[in-house]
C-alpha positions in Angstrom: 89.0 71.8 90.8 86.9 72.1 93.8 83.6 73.3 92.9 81.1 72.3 95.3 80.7 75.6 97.6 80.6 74.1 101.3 84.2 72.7 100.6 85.5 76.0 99.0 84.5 77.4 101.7 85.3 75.1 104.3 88.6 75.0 103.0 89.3 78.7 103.4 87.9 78.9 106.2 90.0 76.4 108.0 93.1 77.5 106.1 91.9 80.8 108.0 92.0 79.1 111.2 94.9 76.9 110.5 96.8 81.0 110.0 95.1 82.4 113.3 96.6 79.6 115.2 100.3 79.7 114.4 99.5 83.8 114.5 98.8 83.4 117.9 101.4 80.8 118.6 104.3 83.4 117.3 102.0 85.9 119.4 102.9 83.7 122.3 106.3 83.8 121.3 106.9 87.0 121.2 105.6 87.4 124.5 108.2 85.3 126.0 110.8 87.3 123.8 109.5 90.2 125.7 109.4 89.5 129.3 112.1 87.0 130.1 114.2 87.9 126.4 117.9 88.2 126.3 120.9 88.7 123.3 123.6 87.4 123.1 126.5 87.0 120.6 126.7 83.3 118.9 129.1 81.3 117.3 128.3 80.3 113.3 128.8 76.5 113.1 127.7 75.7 109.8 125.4 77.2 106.7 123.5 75.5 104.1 121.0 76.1 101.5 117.7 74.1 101.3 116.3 75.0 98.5 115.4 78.8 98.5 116.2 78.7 102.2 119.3 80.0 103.9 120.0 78.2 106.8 122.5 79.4 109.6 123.5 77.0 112.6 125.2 78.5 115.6 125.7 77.8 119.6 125.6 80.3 122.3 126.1 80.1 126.3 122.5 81.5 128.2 122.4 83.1 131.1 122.2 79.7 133.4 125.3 78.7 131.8 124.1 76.0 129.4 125.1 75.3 126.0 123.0 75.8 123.5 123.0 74.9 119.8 120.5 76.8 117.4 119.3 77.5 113.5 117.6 79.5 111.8 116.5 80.8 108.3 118.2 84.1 107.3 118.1 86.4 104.3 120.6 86.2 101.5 122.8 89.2 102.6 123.0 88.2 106.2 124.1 84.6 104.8 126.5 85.9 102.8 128.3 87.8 104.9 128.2 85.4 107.7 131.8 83.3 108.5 131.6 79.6 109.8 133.6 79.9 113.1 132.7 84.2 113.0 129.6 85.9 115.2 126.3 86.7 114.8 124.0 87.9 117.5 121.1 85.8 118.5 117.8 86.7 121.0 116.6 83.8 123.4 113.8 83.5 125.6 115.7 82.8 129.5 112.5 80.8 130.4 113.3 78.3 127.4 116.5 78.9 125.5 116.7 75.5 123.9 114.0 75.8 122.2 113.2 79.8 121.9 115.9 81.3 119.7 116.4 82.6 116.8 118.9 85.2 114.8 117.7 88.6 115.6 116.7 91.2 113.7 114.6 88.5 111.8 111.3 91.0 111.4 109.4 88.5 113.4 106.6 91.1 113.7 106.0 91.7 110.2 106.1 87.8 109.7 103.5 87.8 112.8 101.7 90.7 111.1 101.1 89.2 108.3 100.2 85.5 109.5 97.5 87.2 111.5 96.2 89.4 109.1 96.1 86.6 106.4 93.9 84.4 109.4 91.7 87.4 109.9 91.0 87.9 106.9 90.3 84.3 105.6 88.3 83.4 108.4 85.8 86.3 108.5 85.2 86.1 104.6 84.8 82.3 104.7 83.3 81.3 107.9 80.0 82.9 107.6 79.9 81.6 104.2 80.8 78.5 105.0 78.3 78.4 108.7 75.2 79.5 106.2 76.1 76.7 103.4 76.1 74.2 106.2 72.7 75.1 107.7 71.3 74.7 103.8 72.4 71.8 102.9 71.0 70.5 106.2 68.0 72.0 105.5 67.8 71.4 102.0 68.4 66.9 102.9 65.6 67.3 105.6 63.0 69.0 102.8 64.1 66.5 100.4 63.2 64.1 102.7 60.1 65.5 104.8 59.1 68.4 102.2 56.1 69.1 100.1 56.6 69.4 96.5 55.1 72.5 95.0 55.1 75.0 91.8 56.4 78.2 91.9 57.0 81.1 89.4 60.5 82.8 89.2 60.0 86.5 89.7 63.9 87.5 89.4 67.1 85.9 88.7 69.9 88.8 90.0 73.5 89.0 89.6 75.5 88.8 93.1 78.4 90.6 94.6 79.7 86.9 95.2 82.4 85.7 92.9 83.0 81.8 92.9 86.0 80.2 90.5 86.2 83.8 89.6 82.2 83.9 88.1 80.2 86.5 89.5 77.4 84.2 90.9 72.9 84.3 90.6 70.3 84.1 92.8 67.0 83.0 92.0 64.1 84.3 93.7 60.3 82.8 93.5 57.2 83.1 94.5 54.8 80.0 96.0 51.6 79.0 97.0 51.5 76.4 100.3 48.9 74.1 100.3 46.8 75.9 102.6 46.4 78.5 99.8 49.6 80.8 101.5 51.7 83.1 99.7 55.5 83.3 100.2 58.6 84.0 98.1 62.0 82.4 98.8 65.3 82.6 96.8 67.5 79.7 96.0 71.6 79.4 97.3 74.3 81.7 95.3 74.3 79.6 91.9 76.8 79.4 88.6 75.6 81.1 85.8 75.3 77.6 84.2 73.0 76.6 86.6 70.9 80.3 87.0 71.0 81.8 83.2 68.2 79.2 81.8 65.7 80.0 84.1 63.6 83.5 83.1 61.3 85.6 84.8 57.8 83.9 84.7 59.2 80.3 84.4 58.0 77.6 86.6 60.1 75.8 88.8 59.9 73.1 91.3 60.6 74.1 95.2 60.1 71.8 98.1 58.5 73.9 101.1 58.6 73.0 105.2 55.2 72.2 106.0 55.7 73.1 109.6 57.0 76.6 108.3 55.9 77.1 104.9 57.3 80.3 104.4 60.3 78.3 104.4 61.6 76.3 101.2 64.5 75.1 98.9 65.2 75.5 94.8 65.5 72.5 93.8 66.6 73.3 90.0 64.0 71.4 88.5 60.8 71.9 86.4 57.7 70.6 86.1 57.2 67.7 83.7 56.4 69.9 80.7 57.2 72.9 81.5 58.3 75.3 79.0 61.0 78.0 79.3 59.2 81.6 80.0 60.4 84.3 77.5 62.7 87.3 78.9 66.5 87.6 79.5 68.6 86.2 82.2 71.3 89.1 83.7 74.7 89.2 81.6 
């Protein structure tokens, strides 16, 4: 299982994308079907079965007189009651007809419907998800690497309305002194409860602050050398 959150989220998110562009590719499609569209009754050549799939094969004439042989997936019923050698009424696009057909009556606009609702929907949730874990763990390798090393105090760990593997996830928010004697808080990324319900209010924890912007830091999940656990109760 995937658990690191920029993948999980970089995965949906392109899975979102990957959905948004075929939507609009069928979009396209259907566009064609509309303007330069025709039907036209077909000839059943042959039917198979690939796995769940019902497969029809059939050739029609098109308007500019070519020949053209077609297939397409079709429900059970309209399988069944087709007859190798018998009719069944297809819908081409003039502009390309050897390549834009299919059996009509196929709901292409629920399939359409639903390809770009499914896109929609993973993008929106997962991109901005997945742009704001990419600009932290940018941020977070150039504090590790140019930050300043401080103490601070845990003032909260919250539940979020964030759900990750199915576990609600935590925030940890702090507060922090900058070495010019500056006080700022700051909260750490969305966390699993195994990584969030240790830590109590009043604990001390190690943060690594910008010292170009020092109200600007990381949780680093550490404490320091001999630090003990403050009492109190992490969230349920």
């Amino acid at each position: 299982m995937i658990r690191n959150p920029l993948y999980v989220y970089g995965l949906i998110a392109v899975f979102g994308i990957v959905c948004l562009a075929y939507g609009l590719w069928l979009g396209g499609r259907e566009v064609l079907f509309a303007t330069s569209g025709a039907r036209t009754t077909a000839v059943v050549v042959s039917k198979s079965v690939d796995g769940s799939a019902d497969h029809v094969r059939y050739r029609f004439r098109a308007q500019d007189g070519t020949t053209v042989d077609g297939d397409d997936i079709v429900n059970s019923d309209t399988w069944a009651a087709l007859a190798i050698g018998g009719p069944i009424t297809v819908e081409y696009a003039g502009v390309a007809p050897a390549t834009l057909n299919r059996v009509a009556d196929n709901a292409p606009l629920l399939v359409l419907s639903i390809v770009l609702l499914t896109g929609i929907v993973f993008t929106f949730l997962a991109g901005p998800r997945f742009r704001a874990r990419f600009r932290y763990v940018r941020l977070e390798r150039r504090l590790l690497r140019e930050g300043i090393e401080t103490e601070a105090t845990v003032d909260d760990v919250v539940r979020l309305n964030l759900r990750l593997h199915y576990r609600i996830q935590r925030q940890i928010r702090y507060r922090y002194a900058d070495r010019d004697g500056g006080r700022h808080t700051g909260q750490s990324e969305p966390l699993m409860p195994r990584d969030a319900d240790s830590w109590r209010k009043g604990a001390e924890a190690l943060i690594r602050y910008d010292p170009a912007r020092p109200d600007v830091s990381i949780w680093t999940g550490r404490r320091p050398t001999g630090a003990e656990q403050a009492p109190g109760a992490a969230p349920a």
